[in-house]
Backbone as CSV, one residue per row, in Angstrom:
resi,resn,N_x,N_y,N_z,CA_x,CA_y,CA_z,C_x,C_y,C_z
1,UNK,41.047,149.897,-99.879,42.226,149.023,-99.657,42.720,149.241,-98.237
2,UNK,43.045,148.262,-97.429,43.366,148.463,-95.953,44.787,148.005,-96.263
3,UNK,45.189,148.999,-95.068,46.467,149.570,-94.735,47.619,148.136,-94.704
4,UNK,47.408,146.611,-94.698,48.035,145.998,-95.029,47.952,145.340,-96.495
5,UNK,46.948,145.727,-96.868,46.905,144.823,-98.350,47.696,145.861,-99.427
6,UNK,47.937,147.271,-98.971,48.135,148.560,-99.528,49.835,148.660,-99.623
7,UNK,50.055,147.630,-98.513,51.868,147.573,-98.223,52.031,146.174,-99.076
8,UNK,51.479,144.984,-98.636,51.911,144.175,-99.990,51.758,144.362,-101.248
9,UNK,50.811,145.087,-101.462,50.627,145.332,-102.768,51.908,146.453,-103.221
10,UNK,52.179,147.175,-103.111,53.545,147.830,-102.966,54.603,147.029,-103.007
11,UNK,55.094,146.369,-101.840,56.107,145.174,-101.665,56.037,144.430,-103.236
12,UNK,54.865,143.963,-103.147,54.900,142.777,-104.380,55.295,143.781,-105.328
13,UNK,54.691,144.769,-105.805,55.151,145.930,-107.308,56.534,145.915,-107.180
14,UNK,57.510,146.499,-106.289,58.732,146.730,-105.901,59.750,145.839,-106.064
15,UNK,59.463,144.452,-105.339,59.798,143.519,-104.923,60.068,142.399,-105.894
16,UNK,58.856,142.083,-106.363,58.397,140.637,-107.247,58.147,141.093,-108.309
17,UNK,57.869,142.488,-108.290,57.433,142.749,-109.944,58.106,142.030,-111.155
18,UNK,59.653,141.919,-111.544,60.367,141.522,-112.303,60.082,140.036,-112.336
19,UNK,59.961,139.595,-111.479,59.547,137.508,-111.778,58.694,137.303,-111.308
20,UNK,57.204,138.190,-111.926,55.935,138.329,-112.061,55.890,137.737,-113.997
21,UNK,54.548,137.491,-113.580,54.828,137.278,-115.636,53.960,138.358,-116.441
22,UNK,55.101,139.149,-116.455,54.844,140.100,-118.114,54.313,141.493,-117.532
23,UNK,54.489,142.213,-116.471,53.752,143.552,-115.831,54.190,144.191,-117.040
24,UNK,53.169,145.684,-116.862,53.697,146.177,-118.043,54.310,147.596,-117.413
25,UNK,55.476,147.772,-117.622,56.380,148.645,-116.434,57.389,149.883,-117.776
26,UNK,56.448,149.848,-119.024,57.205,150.810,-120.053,56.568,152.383,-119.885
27,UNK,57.688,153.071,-119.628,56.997,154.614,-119.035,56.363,154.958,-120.027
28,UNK,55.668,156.290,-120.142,55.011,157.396,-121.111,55.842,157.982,-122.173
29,UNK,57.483,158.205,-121.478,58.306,158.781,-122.324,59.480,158.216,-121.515
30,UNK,60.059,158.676,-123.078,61.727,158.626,-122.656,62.427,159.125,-123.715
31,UNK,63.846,159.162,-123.314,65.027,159.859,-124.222,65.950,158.396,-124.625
32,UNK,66.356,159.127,-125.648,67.468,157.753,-126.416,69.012,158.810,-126.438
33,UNK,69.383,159.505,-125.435,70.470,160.228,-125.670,71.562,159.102,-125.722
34,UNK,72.146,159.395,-126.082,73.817,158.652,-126.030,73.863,158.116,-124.479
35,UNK,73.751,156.396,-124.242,74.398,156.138,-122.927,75.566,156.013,-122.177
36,UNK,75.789,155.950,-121.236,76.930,155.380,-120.288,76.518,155.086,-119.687
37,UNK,77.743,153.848,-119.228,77.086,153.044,-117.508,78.464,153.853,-116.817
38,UNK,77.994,154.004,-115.369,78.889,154.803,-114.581,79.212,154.171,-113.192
39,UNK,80.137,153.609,-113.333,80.720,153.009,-111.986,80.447,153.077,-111.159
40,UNK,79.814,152.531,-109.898,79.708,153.053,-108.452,81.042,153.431,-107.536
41,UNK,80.553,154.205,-107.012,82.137,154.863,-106.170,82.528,153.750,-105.627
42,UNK,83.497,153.098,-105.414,83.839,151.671,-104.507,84.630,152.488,-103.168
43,UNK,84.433,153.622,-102.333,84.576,153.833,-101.093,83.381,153.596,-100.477
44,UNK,81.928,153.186,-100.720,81.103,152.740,-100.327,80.803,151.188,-100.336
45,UNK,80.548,150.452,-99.631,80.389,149.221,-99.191,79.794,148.798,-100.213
46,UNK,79.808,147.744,-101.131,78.974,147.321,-102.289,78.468,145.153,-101.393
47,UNK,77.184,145.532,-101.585,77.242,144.195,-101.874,77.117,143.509,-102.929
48,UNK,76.933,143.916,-103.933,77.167,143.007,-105.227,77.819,144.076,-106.193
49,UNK,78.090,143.875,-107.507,78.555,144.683,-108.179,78.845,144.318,-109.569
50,UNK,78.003,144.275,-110.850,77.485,143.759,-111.508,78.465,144.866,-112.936
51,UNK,79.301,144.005,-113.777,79.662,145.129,-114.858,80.364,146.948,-114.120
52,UNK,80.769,146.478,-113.185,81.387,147.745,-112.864,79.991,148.785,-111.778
53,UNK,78.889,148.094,-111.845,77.671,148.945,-111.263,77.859,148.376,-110.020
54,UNK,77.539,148.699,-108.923,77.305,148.563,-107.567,75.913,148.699,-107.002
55,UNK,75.784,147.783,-106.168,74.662,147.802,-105.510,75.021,147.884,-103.850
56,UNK,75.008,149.050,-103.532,75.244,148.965,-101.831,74.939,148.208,-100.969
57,UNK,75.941,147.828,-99.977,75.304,147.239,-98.725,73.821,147.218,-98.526
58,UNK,74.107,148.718,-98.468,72.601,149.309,-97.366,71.302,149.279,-97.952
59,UNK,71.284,149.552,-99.392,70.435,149.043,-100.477,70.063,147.968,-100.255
60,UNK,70.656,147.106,-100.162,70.609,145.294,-100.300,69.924,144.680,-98.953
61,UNK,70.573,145.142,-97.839,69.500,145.217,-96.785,68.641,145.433,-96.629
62,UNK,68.413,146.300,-96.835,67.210,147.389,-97.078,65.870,146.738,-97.612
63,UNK,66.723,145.791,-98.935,65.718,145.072,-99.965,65.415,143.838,-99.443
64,UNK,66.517,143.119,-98.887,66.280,141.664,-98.295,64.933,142.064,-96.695
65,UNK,65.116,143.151,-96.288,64.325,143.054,-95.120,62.880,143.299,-95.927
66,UNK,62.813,144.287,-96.340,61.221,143.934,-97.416,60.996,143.035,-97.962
67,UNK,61.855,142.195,-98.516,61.351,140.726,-99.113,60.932,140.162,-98.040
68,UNK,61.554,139.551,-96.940,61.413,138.905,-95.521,59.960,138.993,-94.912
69,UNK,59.975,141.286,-95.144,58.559,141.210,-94.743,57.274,140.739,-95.684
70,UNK,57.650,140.930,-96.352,56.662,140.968,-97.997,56.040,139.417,-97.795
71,UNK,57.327,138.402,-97.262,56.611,136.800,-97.272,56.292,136.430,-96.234
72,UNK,56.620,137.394,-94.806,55.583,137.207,-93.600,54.362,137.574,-93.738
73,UNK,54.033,138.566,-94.388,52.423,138.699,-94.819,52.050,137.867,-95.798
74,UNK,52.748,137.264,-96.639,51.714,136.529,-97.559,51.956,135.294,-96.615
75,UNK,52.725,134.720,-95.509,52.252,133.556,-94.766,53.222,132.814,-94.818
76,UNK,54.414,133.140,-96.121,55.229,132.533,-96.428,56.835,132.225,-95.559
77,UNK,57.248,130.859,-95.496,58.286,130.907,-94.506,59.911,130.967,-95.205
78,UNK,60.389,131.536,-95.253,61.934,131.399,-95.991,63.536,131.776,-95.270
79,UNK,64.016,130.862,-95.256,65.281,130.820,-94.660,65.735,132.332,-95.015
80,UNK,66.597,132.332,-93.972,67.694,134.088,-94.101,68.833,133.994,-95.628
81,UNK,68.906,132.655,-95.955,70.098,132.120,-96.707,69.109,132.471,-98.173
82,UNK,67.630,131.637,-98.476,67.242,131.744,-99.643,66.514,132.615,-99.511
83,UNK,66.317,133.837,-98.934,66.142,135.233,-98.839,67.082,136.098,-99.656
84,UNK,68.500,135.693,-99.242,69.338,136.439,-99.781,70.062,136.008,-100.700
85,UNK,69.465,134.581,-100.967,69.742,134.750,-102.498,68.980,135.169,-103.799
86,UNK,67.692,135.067,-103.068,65.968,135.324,-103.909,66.806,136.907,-104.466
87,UNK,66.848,137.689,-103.284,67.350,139.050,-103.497,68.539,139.451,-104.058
88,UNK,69.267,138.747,-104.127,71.180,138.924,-104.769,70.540,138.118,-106.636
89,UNK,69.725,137.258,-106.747,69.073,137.235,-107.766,68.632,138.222,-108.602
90,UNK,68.035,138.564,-107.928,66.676,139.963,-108.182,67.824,141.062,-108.975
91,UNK,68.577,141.177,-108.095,69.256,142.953,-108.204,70.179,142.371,-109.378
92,UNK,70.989,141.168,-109.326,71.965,140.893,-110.916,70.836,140.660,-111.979
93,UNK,69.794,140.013,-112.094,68.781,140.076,-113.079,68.365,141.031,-113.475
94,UNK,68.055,142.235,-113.114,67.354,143.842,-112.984,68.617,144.224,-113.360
95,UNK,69.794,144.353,-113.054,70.839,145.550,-113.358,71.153,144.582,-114.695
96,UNK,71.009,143.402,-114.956,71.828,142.940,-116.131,70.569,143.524,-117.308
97,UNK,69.509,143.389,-117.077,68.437,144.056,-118.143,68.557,145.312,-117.856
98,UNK,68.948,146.208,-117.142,68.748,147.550,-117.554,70.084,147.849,-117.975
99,UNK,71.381,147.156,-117.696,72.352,148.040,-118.518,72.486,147.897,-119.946
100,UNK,71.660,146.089,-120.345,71.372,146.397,-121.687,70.603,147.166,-122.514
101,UNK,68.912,147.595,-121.636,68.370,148.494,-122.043,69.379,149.866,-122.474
102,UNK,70.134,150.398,-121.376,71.001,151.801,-121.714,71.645,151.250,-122.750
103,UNK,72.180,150.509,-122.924,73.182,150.398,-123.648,72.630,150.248,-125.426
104,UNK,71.135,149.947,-125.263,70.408,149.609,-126.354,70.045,151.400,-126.944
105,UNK,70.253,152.683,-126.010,69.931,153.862,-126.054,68.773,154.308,-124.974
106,UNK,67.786,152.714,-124.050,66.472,153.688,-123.669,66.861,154.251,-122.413
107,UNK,66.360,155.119,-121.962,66.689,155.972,-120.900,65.512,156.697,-120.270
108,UNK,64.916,155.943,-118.882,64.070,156.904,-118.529,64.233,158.424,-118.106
109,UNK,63.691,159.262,-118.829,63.670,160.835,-118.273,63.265,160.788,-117.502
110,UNK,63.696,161.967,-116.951,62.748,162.585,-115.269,61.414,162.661,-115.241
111,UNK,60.701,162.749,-116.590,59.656,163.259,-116.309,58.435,162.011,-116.646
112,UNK,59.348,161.247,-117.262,58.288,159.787,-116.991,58.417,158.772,-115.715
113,UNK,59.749,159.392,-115.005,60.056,158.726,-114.277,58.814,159.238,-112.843
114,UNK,58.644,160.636,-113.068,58.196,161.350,-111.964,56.917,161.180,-112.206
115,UNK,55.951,160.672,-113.071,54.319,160.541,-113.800,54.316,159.309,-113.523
116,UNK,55.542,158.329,-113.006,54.946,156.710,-112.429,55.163,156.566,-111.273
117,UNK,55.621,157.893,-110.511,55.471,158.192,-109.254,54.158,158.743,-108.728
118,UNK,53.879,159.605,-109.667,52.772,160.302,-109.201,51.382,159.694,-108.972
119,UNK,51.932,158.011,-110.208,50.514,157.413,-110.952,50.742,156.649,-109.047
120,UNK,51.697,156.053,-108.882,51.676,155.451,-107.469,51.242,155.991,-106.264
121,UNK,51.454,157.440,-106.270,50.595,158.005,-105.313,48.969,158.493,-105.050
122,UNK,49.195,158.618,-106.409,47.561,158.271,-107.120,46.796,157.437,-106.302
123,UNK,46.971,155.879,-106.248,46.638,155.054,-106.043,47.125,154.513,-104.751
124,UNK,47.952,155.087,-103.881,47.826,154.750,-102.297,47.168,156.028,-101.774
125,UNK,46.777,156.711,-102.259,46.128,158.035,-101.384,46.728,159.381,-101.451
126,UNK,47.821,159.799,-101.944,48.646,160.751,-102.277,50.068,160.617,-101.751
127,UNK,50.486,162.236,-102.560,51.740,162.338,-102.191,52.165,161.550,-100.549
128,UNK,51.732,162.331,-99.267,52.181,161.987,-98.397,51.759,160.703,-97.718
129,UNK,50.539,159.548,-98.554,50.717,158.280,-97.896,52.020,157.565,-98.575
130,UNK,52.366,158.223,-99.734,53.624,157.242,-100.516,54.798,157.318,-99.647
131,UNK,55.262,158.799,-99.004,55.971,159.533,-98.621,56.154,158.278,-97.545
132,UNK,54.606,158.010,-96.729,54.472,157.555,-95.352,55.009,156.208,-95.877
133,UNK,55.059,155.776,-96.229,55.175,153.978,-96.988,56.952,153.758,-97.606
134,UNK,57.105,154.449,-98.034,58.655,154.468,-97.936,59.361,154.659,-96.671
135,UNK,59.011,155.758,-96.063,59.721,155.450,-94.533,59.243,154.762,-93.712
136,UNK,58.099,153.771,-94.011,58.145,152.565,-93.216,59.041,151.782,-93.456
137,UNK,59.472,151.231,-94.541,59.815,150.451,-95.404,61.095,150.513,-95.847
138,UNK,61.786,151.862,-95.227,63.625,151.876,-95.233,63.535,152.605,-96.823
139,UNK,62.805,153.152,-97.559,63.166,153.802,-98.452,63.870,155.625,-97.992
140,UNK,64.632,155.639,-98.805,64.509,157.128,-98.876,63.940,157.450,-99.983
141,UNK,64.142,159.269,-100.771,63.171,159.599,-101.360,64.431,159.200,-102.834
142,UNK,65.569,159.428,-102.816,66.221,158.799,-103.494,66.611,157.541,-103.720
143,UNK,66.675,156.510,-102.742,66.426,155.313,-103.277,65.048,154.450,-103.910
144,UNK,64.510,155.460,-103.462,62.951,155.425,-104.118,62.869,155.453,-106.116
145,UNK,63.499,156.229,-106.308,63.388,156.729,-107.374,64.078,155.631,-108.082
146,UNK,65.307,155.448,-107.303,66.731,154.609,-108.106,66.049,153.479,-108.249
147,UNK,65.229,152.951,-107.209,65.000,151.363,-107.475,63.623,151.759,-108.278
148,UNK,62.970,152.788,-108.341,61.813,152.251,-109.556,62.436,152.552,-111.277
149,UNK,62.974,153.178,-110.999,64.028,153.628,-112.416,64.515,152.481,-113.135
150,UNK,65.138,151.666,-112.045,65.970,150.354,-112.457,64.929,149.214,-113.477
151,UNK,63.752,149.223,-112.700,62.695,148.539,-112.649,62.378,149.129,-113.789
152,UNK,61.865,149.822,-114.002,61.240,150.163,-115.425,62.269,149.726,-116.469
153,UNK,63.705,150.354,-116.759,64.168,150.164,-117.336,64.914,148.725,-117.775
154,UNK,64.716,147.805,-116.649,64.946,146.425,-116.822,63.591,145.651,-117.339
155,UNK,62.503,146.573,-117.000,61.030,146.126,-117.843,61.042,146.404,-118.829
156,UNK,61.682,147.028,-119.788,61.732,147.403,-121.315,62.151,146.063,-121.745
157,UNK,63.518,146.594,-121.466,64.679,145.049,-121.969,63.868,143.472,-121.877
158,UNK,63.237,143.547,-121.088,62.764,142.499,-120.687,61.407,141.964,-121.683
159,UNK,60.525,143.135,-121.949,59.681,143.224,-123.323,60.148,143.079,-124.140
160,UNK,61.422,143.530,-124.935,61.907,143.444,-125.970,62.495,141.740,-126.405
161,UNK,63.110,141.112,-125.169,63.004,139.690,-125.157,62.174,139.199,-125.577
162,UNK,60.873,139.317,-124.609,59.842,138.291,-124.684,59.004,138.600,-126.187
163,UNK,59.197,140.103,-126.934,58.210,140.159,-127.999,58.980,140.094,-129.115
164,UNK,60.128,138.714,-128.919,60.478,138.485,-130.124,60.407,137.095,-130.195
165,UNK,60.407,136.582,-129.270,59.267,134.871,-129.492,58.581,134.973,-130.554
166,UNK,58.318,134.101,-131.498,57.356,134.285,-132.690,56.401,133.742,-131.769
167,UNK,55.263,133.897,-132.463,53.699,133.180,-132.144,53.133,132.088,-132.534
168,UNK,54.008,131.453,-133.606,54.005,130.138,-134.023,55.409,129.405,-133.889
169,UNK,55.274,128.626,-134.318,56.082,127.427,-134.466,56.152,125.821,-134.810
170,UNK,56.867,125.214,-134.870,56.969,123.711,-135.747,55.879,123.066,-134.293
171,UNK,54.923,122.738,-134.553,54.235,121.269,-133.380,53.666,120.328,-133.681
172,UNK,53.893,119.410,-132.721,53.497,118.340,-132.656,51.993,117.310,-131.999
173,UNK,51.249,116.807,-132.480,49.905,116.232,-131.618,50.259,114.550,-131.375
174,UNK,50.550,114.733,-129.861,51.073,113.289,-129.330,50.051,112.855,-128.837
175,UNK,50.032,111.593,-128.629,49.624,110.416,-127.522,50.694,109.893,-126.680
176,UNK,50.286,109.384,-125.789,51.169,108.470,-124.993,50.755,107.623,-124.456
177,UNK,51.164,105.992,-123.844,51.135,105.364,-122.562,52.119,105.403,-121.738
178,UNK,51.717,105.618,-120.653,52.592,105.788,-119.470,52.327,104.417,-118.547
179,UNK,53.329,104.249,-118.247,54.101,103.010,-117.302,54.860,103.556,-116.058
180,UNK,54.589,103.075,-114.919,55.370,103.087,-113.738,56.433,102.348,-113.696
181,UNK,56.506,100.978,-114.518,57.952,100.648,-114.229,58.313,99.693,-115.493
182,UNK,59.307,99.759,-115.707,59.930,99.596,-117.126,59.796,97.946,-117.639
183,UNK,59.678,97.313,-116.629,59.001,95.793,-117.122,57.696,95.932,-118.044
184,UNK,56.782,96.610,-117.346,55.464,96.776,-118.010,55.440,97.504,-119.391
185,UNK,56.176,98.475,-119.265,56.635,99.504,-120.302,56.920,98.599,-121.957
186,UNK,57.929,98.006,-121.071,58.641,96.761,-122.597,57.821,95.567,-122.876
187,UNK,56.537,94.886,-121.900,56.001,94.415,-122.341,54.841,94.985,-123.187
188,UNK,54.169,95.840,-122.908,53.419,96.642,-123.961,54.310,96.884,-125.384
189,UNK,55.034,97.586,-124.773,55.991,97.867,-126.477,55.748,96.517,-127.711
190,UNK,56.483,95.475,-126.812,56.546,94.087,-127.423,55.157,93.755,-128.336
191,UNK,54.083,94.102,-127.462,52.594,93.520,-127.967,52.308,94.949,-128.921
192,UNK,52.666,95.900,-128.722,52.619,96.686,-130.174,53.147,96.447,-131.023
193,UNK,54.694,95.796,-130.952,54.818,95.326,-132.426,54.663,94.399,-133.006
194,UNK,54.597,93.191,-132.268,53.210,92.363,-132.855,51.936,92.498,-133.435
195,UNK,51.426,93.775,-133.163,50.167,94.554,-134.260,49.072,94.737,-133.258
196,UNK,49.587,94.978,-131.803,48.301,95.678,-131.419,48.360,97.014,-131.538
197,UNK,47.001,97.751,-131.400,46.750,98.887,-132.192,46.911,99.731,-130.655
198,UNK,47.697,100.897,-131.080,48.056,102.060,-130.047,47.116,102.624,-129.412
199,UNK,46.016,103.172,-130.139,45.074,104.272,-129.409,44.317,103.109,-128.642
200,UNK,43.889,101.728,-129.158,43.219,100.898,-128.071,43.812,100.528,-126.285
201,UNK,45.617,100.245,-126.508,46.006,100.331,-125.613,46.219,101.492,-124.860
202,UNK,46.387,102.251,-125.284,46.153,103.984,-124.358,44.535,104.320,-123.955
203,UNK,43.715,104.071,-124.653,42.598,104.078,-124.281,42.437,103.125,-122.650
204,UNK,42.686,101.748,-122.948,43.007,100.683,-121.673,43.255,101.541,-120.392
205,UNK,45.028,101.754,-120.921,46.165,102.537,-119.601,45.002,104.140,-119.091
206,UNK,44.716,105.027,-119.832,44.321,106.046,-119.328,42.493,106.315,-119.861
207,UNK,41.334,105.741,-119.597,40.140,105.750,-120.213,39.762,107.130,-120.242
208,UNK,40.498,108.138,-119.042,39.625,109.655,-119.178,40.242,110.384,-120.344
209,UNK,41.619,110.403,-120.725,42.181,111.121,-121.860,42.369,110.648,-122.821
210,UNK,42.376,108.830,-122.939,42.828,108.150,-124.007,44.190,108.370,-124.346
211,UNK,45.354,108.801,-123.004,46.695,108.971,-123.823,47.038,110.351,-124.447
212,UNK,45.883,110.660,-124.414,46.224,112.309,-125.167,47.280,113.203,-124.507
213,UNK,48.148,113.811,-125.024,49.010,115.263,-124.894,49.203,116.601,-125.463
214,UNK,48.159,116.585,-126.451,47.594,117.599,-127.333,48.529,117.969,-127.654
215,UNK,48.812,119.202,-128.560,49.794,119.954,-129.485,50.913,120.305,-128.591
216,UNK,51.846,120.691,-129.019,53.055,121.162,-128.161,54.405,121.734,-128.929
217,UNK,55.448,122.593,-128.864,56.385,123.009,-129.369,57.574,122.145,-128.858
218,UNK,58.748,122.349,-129.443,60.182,122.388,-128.528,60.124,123.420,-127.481
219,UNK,61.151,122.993,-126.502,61.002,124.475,-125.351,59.435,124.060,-124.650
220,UNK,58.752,123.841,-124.982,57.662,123.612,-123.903,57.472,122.402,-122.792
221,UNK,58.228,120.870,-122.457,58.056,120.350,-122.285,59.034,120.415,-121.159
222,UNK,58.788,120.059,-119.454,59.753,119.869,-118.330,60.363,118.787,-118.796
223,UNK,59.870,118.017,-119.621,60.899,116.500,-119.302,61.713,116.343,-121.233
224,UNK,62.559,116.650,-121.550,63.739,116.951,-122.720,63.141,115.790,-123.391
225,UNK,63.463,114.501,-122.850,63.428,112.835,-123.478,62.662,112.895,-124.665
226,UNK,60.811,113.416,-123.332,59.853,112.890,-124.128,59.723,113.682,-125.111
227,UNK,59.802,115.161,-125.457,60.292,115.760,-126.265,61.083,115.714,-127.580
228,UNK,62.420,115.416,-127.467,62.796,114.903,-128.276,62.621,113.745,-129.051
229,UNK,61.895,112.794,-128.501,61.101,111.481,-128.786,59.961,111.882,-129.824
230,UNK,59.094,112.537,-129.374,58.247,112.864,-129.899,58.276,113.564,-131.367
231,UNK,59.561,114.445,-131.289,59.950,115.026,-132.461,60.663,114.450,-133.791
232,UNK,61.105,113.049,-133.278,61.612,111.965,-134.221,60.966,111.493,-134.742
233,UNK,59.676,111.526,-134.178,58.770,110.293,-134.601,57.892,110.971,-135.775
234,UNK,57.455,109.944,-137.505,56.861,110.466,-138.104,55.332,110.306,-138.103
235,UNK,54.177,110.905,-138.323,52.490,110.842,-137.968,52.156,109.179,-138.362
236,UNK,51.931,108.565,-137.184,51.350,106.864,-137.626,52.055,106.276,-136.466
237,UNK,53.440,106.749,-136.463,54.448,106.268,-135.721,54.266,105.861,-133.917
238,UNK,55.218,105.063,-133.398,55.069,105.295,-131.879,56.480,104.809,-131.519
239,UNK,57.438,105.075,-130.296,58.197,105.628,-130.034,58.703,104.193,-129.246
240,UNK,59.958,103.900,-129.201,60.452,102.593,-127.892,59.725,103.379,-126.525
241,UNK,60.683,102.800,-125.703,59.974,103.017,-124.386,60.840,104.685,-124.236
242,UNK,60.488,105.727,-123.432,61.271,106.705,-122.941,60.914,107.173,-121.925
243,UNK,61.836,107.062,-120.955,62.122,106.934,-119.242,62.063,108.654,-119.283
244,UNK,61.418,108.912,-118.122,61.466,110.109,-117.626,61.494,110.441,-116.281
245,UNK,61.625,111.488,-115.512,61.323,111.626,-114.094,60.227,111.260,-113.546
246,UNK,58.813,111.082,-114.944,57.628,110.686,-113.992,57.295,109.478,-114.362
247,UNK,58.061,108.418,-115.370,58.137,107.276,-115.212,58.339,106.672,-117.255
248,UNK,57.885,105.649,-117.284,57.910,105.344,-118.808,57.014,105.819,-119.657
249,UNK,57.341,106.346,-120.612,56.278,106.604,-122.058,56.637,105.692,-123.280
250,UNK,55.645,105.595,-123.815,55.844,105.234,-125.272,54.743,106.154,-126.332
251,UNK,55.500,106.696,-127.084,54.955,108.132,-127.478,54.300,107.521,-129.009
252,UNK,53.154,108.468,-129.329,52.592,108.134,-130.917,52.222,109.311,-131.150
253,UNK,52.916,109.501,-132.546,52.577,111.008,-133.493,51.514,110.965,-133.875
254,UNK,50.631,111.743,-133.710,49.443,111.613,-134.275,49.449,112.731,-135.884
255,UNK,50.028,113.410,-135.169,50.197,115.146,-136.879,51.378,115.831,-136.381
256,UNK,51.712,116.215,-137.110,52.651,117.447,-137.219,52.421,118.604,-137.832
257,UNK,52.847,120.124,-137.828,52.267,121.045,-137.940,53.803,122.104,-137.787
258,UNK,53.899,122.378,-139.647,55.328,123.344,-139.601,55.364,124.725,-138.498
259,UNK,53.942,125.147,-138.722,53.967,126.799,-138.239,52.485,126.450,-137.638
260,UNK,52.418,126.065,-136.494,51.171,126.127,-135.623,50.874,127.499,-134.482
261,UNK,49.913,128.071,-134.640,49.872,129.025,-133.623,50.264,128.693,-131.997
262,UNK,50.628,129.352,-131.302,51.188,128.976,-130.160,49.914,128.736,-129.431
263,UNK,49.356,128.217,-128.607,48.323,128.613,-127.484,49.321,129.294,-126.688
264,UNK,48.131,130.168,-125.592,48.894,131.008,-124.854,49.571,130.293,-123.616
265,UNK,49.339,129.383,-123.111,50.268,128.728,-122.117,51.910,128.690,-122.889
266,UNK,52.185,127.954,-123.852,53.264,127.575,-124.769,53.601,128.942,-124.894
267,UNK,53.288,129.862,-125.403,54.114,131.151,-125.834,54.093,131.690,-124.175
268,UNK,53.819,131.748,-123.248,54.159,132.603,-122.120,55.443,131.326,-121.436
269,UNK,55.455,130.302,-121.838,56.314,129.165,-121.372,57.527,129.205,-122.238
270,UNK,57.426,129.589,-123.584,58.583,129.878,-124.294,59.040,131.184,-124.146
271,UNK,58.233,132.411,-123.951,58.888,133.906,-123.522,59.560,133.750,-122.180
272,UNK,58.776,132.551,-121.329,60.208,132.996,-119.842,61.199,131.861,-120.129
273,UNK,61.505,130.982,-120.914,62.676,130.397,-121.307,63.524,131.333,-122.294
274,UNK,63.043,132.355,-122.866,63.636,133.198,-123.971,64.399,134.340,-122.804
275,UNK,63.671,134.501,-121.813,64.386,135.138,-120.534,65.296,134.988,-119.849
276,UNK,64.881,133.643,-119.326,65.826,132.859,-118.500,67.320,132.588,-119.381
277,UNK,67.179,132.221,-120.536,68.355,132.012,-121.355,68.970,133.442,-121.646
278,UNK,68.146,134.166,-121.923,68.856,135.351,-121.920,69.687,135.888,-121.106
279,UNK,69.092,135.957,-119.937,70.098,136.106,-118.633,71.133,135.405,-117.943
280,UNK,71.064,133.880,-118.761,71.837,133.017,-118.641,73.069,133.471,-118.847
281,UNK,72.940,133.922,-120.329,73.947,134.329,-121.143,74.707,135.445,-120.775
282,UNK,73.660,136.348,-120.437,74.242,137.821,-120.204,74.873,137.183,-118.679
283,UNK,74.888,136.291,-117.795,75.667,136.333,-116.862,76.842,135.633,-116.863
284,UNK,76.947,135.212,-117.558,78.211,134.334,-118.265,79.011,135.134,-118.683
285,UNK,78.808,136.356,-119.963,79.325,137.193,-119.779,79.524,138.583,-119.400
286,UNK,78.932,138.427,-118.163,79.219,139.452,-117.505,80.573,139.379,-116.184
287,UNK,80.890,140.126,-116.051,81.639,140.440,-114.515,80.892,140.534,-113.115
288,UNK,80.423,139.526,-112.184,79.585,139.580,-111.538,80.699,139.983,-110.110
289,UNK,80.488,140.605,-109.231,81.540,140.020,-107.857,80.481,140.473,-106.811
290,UNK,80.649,139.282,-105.989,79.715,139.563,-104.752,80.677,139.672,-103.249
291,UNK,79.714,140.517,-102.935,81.287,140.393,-101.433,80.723,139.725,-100.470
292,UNK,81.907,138.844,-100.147,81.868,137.790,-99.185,81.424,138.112,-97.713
């Protein structure tokens, strides 16, 4: 591994790990002692401060300049503004999953904490290239620790979310024709209910798929409409017209299916909506304050 692929790769673990999909960041051990969350001293400069926790200035800098660098090596260009919000993201997402983790009882010990240190030095060359890579990089040997600590322990919480998605669920096997503009849309409709037959006209509109949209859940679909459209409709059926961002559908049930296994796209698409909502929530009610 050369000496720059050895620092992004680091950066990215550090950095991106958390809105990566699914690392697996659960230590060897840990303790379930009785938690507390413990205030940050507020005679130190906080830039954010999440439930009474603080995240320092100098921390936060610290982190925004490694992100900055992290996307000059991958090539990537990003304003100073959505830098620091990518990062003021990062740190309320991470502290809001790990104070629920504590608060749930898990608690990394020292000594799993210090065996996913060791596993990291392992794998850049030892103790003193890790040593060397943090003080490139504005770590000390204690903020070192604090921010992989956080990280793990917001990777629990974060498992425990996603592995309660079931693996099935209610789905649906659609067709569709799609229309660019809603004249065309309603004249097709019209000549379907006069008794032309659906799969012939989707066959017409799209000859490589025939209209197909294969199986699908709730929660899986960017566009709500066609979704909910689809879910009204009973097997035989086909749908008025329904407008979307990428233009008109007219939807046909082909089956329905109470408890269908997920494919794995759909369940990794419903575990980061089971996330995202989660954190939704937890920031709603939480106490967030950022300093101006």
């Amino acid at each position: 591994m050369t000496s720059s692929s050895l620092k992004r790769s680091l950066l990215l673990f550090l950095l991106l790990g958390l809105s990566a999909c699914l690392p697996d960041l659960v230590p060897a051990a840990t303790s379930t002692a009785t938690p507390t969350l413990t205030p940050t001293a507020t005679s130190i400069p906080m830039a954010v401060t999440i439930n009474g926790e603080g995240i320092t200035q100098e921390e936060f800098d610290a982190e925004l300049a490694r992100y900055l660098q992290a996307q000059a090596e991958l090539g990537v260009t990003v304003s100073q503004e959505q830098a620091t919000q990518v990062v003021l993201d990062d740190f309320i997402d991470q502290t809001l999953l790990a104070q629920s983790a504590v608060l749930s009882g898990y608690v990394v010990d020292e000594a799993a904490l210090q065996a996913r240190i060791d596993a990291l030095a392992a794998q850049v060359g030892g103790a003193e290239a890790l040593a060397a890579w943090q003080a490139d990089n504005g770590y000390t040997e204690a903020g070192f620790r604090s921010a992989l600590r956080r990280q793990i322990t917001a990777g629990w919480m974060r498992d425990q979310i996603i592995a309660a998605v079931p693996t099935t669920a209610e789905q649906v096997h659609v067709k569709q024709i799609l229309f660019y503009n809603a004249d065309d849309a309603q004249t097709v409709y019209a000549l379907l209910q006069s008794g032309w037959d659906f799969n012939a006209v989707a066959e017409q509109y799209d000859p490589l798929s025939k209209g197909e949209l294969g199986w699908f859940p709730r929660g899986y679909l960017d566009h709500p409409s066609i979704e909910e459209a689809a879910f009204a409709l009973q097997p035989g059926e086909y749908s008025p017209v329904v407008e979307s961002s990428v233009g008109f559908h007219i939807l046909y049930l082909v089956e329905r299916d109470p408890a269908r296994p997920l494919s794995p796209d759909a369940l990794l698409t419903l575990q980061e909506r089971a996330l995202q909502d989660w954190l939704t929530q937890r920031r709603n009610e939480s106490t967030i304050v950022i300093a101006p």
